[in-house]
C-alpha positions, -999 to 999 in steps of 0.1 A, spaced: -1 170 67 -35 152 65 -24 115 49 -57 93 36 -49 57 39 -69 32 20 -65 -5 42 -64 12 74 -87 -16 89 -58 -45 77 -25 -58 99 -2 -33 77 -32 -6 75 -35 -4 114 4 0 121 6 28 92 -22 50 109 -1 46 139 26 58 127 17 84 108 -1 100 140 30 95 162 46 119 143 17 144 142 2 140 109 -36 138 109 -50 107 91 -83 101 74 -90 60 71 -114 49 44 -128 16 57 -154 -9 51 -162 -12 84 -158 17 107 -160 -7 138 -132 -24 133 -104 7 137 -104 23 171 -108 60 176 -80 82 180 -73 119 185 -64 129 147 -82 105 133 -114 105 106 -128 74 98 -149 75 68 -172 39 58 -163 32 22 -150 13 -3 -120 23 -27 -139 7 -59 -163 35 -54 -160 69 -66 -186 86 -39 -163 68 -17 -134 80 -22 -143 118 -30 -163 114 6 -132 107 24 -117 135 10 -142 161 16 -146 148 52 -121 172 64 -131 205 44 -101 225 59 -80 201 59 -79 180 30 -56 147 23 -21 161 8 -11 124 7 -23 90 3 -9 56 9 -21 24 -1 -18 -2 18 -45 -26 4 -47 -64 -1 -63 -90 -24 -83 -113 -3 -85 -151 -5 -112 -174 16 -83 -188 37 -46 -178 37 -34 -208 17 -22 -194 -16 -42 -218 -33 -77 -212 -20 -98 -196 -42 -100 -158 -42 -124 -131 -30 -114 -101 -42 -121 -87 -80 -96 -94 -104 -82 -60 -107 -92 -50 -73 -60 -29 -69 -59 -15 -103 -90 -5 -101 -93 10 -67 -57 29 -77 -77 45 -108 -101 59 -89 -77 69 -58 -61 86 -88 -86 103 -102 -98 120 -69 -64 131 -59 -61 151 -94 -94 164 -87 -90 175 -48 -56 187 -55 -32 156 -38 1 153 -54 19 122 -37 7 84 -41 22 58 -18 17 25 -26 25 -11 -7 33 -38 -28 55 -68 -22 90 -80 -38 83 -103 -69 58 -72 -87 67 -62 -117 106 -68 -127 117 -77 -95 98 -110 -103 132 -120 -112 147 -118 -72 120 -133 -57 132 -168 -41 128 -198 -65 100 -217 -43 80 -188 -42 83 -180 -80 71 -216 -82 41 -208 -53 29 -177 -71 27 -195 -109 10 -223 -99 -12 -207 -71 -42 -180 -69 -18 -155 -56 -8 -150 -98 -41 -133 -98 -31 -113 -66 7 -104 -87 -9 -98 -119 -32 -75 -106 1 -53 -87 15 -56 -125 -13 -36 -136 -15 -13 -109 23 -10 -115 25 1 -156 -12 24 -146 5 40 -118 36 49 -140 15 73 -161 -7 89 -139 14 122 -135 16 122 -100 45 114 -71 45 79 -69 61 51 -45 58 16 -53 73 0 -20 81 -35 -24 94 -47 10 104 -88 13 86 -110 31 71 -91 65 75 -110 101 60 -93 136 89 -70 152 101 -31 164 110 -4 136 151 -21 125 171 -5 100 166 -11 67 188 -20 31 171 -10 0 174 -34 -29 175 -11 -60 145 -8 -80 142 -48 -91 159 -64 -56 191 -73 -74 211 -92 -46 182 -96 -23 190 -125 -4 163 -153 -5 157 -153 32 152 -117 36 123 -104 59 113 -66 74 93 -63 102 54 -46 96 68 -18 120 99 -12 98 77 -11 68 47 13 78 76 36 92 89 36 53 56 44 45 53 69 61 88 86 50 82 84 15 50 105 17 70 128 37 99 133 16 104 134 -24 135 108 -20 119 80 -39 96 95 -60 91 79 -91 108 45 -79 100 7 -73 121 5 -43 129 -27 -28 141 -33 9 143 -56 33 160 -52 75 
């Protein structure tokens, strides 16, 4: 299966494409800047944006015979420093908007499954995420970041296609480690709970594999 990823060029982007090849899935990466992601055999990197529609029908018509069945989502809102109160960079509804269009060209080019990386505390698991953070992301410029994911999450809903909304705990540096899913809200999710970035691209991976959580918010953490 031919899987476009959209944030191939980010920390969680560049494990996913890995992943995906090691288990012999070809992978087209629509990037900003080409330069930045390494060849590899199996591999089509196409420069683009996912806030452009050109851009996103030209990834998918880079491969003629062998066009995207899948795509995951593994983008970010960017801020000008990683504190969560500097200001951000990206567009208010930078992931709601780059999902509508993603959308769009899958209906048109024929793509049924739509894997998207989000983070615990989207949507109604708001309620599980630990009490500091809560406090961080009201009273920071990542409610900007969360708001936007709320979007995404009620657009994505109703867009008649195979969805994942993966909503993995905090991530740390580590090998692919079993995981324990959460429910659909994180109900019970302890508040120290992390997943390694190996551990999550490998989930991503399975769900556009496999129809298991289609049409779920799943929650996880190792």
């Amino acid at each position: 299966m031919r899987i476009l990823i959209l944030g191939g060029s980010g920390r969680t982007g560049s494990v996913v494409i890995d992943e995906a090849l090691t288990r012999g899935h070809t992978v087209t990466a629509l990037v900003r800047d080409p330069e930045v992601v390494p060849s590899k055999d199996g591999l089509t990197i196409v420069k683009g944006t996912p806030l452009e529609k050109r851009d996103v029908d030209k990834a998918f018509e880079a491969t003629p015979d062998d066009k995207p069945a899948a795509v995951i989502v593994a983008l970010s809102s960017k801020r000008e420093t990683n504190s969560p109160f500097s200001k951000a960079v990206s567009p208010p509804r930078m992931m709601a908007d780059a999902n509508a269009i993603v959308v769009k060209a899958m209906k048109e080019y024929g793509a049924r499954k739509l894997v998207v990386l989000q983070t615990l505390g989207v949507g109604d698991s708001f309620k599980n995420l630990p009490f500091p953070m809560r406090m961080i992301v009201r009273n920071s410029q990542m409610a900007r970041s969360y708001e936007d994911h709320d979007l995404l999450d009620k657009e994505v809903r109703t867009c008649g296609l195979d969805y994942v909304l993966a909503r993995p705990s905090r991530m740390v540096e580590g090998d692919v480690i079993p995981i324990k899913f959460f429910g659909d809200k994180g109900n019970g999710i302890g508040s120290m709970s992390t997943i390694t970035r190996k551990t999550v691209a490998a989930f991503l991976v399975d769900a556009a594999e496999k129809s298991d959580w289609n049409g779920t918010t799943p929650v996880f953490a190792n």
